[in-house]
LUMPAKOL-648738 format. One record per residue (C-alpha): residue in one letter; x, y, z; residue number from 1. Coordinates in steps of 0.5 Angstrom, whole numbers, plus 500, padded with zeros to 3 digits. Example, Ala and Ser with C-alpha at 12.3 -4.5 7.8 and 13.67 -1.06 7.14 Angstrom:
<atoms>
+-----+-----+-----+-----+-----+
: res :   X :   Y :   Z :   n :
+-----+-----+-----+-----+-----+
:   A : 525 : 491 : 516 :   1 :
:   S : 527 : 498 : 514 :   2 :
+-----+-----+-----+-----+-----+
</atoms>
This chain:
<atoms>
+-----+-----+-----+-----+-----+
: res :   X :   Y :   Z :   n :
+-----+-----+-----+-----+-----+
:   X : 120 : 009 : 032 :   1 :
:   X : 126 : 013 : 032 :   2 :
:   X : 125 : 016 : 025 :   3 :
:   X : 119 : 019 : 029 :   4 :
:   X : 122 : 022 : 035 :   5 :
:   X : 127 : 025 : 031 :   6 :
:   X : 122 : 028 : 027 :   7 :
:   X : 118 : 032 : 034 :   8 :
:   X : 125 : 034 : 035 :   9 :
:   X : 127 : 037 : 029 :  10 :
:   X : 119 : 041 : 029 :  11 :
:   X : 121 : 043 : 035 :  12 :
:   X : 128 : 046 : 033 :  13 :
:   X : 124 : 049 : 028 :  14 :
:   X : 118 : 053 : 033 :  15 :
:   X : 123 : 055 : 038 :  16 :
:   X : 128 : 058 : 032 :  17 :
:   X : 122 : 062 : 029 :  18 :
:   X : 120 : 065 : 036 :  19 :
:   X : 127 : 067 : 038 :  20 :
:   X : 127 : 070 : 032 :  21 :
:   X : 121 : 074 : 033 :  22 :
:   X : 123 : 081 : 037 :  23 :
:   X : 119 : 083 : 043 :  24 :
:   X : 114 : 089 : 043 :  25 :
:   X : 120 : 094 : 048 :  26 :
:   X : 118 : 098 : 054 :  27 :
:   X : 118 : 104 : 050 :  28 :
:   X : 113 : 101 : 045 :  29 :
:   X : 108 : 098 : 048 :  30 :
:   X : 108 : 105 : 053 :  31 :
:   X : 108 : 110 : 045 :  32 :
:   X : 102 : 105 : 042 :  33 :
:   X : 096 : 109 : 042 :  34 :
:   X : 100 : 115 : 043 :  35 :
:   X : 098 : 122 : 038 :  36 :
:   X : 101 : 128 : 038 :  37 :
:   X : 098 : 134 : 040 :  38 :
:   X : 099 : 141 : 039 :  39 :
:   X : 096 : 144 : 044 :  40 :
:   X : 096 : 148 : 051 :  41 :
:   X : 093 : 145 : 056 :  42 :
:   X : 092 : 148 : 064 :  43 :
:   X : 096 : 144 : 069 :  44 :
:   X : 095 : 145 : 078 :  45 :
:   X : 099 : 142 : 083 :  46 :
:   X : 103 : 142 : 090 :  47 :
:   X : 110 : 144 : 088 :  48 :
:   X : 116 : 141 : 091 :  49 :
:   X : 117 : 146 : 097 :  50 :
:   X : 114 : 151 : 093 :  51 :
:   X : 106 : 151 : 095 :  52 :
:   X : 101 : 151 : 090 :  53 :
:   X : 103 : 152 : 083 :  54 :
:   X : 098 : 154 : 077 :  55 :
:   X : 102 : 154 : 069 :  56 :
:   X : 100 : 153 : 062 :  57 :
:   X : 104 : 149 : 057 :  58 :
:   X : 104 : 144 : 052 :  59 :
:   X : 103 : 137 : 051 :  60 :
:   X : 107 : 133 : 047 :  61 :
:   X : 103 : 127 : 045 :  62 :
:   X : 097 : 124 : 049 :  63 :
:   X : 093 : 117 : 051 :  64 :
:   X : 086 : 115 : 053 :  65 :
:   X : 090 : 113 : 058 :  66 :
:   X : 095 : 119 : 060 :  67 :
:   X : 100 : 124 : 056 :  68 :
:   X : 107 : 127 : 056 :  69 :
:   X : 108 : 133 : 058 :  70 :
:   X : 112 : 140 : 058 :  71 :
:   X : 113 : 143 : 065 :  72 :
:   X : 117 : 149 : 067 :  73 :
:   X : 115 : 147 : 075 :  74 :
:   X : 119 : 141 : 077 :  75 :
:   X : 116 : 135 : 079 :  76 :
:   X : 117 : 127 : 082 :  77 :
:   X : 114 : 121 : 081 :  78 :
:   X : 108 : 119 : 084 :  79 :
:   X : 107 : 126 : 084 :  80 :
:   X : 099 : 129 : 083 :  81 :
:   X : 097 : 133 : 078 :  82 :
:   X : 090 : 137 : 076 :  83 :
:   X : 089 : 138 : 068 :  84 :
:   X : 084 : 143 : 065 :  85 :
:   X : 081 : 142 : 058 :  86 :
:   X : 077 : 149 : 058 :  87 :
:   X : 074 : 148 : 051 :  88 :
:   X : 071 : 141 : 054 :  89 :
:   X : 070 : 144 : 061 :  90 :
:   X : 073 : 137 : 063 :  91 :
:   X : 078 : 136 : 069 :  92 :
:   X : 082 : 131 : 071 :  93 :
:   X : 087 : 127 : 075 :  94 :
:   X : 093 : 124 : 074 :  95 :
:   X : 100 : 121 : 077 :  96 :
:   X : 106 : 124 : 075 :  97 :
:   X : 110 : 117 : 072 :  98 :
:   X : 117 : 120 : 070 :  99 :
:   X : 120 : 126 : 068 : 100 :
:   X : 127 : 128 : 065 : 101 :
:   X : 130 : 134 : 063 : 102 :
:   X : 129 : 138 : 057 : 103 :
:   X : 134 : 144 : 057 : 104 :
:   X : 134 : 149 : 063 : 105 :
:   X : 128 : 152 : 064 : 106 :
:   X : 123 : 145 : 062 : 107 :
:   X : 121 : 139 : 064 : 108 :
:   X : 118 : 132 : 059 : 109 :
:   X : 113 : 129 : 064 : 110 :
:   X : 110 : 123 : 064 : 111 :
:   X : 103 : 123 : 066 : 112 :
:   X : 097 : 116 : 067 : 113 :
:   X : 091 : 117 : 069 : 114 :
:   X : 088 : 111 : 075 : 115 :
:   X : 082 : 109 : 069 : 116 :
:   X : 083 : 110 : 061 : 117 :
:   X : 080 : 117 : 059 : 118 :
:   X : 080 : 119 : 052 : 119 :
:   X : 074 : 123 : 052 : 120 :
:   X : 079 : 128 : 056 : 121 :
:   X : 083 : 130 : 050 : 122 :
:   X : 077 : 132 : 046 : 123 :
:   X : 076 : 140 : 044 : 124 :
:   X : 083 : 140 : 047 : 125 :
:   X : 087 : 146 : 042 : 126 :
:   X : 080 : 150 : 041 : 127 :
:   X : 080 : 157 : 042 : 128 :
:   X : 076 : 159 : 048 : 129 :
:   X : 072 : 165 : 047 : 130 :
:   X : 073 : 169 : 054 : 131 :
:   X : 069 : 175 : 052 : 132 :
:   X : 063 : 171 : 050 : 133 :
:   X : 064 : 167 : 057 : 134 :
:   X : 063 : 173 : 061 : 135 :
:   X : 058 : 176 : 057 : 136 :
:   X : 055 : 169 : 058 : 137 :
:   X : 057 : 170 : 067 : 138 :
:   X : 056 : 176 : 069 : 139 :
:   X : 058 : 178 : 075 : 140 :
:   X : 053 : 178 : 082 : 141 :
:   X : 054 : 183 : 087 : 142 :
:   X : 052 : 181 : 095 : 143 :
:   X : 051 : 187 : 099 : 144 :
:   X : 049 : 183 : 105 : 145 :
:   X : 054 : 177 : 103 : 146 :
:   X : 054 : 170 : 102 : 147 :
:   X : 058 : 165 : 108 : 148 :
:   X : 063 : 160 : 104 : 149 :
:   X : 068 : 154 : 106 : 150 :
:   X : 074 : 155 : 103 : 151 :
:   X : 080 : 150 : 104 : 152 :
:   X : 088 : 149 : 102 : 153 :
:   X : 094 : 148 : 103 : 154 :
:   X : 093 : 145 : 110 : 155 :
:   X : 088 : 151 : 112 : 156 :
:   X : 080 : 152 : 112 : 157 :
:   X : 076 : 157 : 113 : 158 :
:   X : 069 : 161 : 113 : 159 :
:   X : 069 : 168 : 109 : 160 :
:   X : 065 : 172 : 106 : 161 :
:   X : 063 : 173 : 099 : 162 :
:   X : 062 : 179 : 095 : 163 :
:   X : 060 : 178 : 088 : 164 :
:   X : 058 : 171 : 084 : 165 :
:   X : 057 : 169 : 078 : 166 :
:   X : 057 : 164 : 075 : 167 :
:   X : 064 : 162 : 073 : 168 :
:   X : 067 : 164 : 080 : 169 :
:   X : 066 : 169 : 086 : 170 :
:   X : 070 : 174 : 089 : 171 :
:   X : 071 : 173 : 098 : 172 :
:   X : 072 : 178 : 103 : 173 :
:   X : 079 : 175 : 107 : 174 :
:   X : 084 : 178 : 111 : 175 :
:   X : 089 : 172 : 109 : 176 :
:   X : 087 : 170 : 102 : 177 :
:   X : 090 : 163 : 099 : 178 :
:   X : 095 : 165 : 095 : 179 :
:   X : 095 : 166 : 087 : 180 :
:   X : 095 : 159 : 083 : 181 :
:   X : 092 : 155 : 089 : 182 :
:   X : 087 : 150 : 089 : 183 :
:   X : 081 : 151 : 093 : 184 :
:   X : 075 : 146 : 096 : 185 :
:   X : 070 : 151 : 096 : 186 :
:   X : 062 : 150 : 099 : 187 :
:   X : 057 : 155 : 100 : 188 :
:   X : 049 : 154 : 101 : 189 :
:   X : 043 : 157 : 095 : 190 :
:   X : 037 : 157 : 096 : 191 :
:   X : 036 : 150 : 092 : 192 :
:   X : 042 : 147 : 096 : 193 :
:   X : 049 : 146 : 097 : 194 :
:   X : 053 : 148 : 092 : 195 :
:   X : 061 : 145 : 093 : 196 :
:   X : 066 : 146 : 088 : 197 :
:   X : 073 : 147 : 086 : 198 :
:   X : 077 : 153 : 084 : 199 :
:   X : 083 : 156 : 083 : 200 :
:   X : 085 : 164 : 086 : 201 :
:   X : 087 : 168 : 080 : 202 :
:   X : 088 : 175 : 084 : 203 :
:   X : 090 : 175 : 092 : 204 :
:   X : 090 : 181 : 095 : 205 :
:   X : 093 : 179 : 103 : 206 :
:   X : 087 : 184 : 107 : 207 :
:   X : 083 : 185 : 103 : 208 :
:   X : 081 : 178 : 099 : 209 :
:   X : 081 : 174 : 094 : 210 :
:   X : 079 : 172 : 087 : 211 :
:   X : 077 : 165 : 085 : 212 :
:   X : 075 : 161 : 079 : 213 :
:   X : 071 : 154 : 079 : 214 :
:   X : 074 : 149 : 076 : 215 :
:   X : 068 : 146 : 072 : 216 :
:   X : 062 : 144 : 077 : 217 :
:   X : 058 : 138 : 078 : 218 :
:   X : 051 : 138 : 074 : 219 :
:   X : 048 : 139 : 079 : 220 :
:   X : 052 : 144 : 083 : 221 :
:   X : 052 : 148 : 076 : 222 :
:   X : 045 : 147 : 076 : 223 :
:   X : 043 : 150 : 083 : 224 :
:   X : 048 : 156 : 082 : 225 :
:   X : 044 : 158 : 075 : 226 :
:   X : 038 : 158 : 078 : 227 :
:   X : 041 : 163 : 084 : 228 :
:   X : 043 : 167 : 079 : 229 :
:   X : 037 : 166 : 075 : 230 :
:   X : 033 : 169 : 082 : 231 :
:   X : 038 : 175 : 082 : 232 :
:   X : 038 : 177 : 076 : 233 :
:   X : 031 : 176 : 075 : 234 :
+-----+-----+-----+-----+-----+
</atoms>
């Protein structure tokens, strides 16, 4: 019988031996698995620090289905959130800022997760955009008699004007624009029904107004604004 018991003692030296022995998956790696680098550009939006809205484009570094790294020249915290544009794919998505870490003076490496895997983000991602074909494809829509537009930013809503659309974005009539880079929730009403949207101000004119590109729109939204352009060019 001790013959026995000694054996079980010494399989068990044995197997905790090998699983001592056996190194552990770090942090670091289980974080990388999955993980591919990109060379590409990519649009990033967010609230700064302090600082108001903040629009830039700047490389990823690698890229996961369930988030990326990024460089960045805005300084960012944890927990922060961010708007990601891919426009060779028209997709758009949020993620949380997990870390950051200085790179030099003037950029930033930030850690960025989605709340979900999303790995159908990053397709097309690096593709050149055509934009001469986009306007060509988008022409712009003059509204003598103008159309009513909610816009809210930044703490601020209003109702204003709009003075030409198309279906890549509009331009409205407003003393005190948002400023350029913001990101604006948008609603406006087509004879098909509501439309609402996200965009970006790319020019801001303080008296006169604004310009604002969509962010891509919802099937449906995209839908309704085609066949009011569809009328009016008709």
């Amino acid at each position: 019988m001790s013959q026995i018991f000694e054996a079980l003692r010494q399989a068990e030296f044995l197997e905790s031996t090998r699983l001592s022995a056996k190194p552990e998956p770090t942090i670091t790696e289980r974080r990388r698995s999955g993980r591919r680098s990109i060379a590409a550009q990519i649009r990033i939006y967010g609230h700064g620090q302090g600082t108001g809205p903040f629009f830039e484009e700047n490389s990823v570094i690698n890229a996961s289905r369930t988030g990326a790294l990024l460089l960045m020249k805005t300084p960012v915290v944890a927990g922060q959130k961010l708007l990601l544009i891919n426009e060779a794919a028209e997709r758009v998505q949020e993620c949380r800022v997990v870390r950051t870490a200085c790179c030099d003076s003037l950029q930033f490496e930030v850690a960025v997760e989605f709340s979900s895997p999303h790995p159908e983000f990053w397709t097309r991602l690096g593709e050149p955009v055509d934009i001469r074909a986009e306007k060509r494809r988008s022409p712009r829509v003059v509204l003598p008699r103008g159309m009513d537009i909610t816009w809210q930013g930044s703490g601020k809503r209003a109702i204003s004007r709009v003075q030409t659309i198309s279906a890549g974005g509009v331009s409205i009539v407003a003393r005190e624009p948002a400023s350029k880079g913001e990101l604006l929730q948008l609603s406006f009403e087509v004879p098909a029904g509501p439309v609402t949207a996200e965009g970006v101000v790319r020019h801001s004119h303080p008296g006169d107004g604004m310009g604002v590109e969509f962010v891509p729109l919802s099937h449906e939204s995209q839908t309704r604004l085609n066949h009011l352009l569809k009328k009016l060019l008709g």
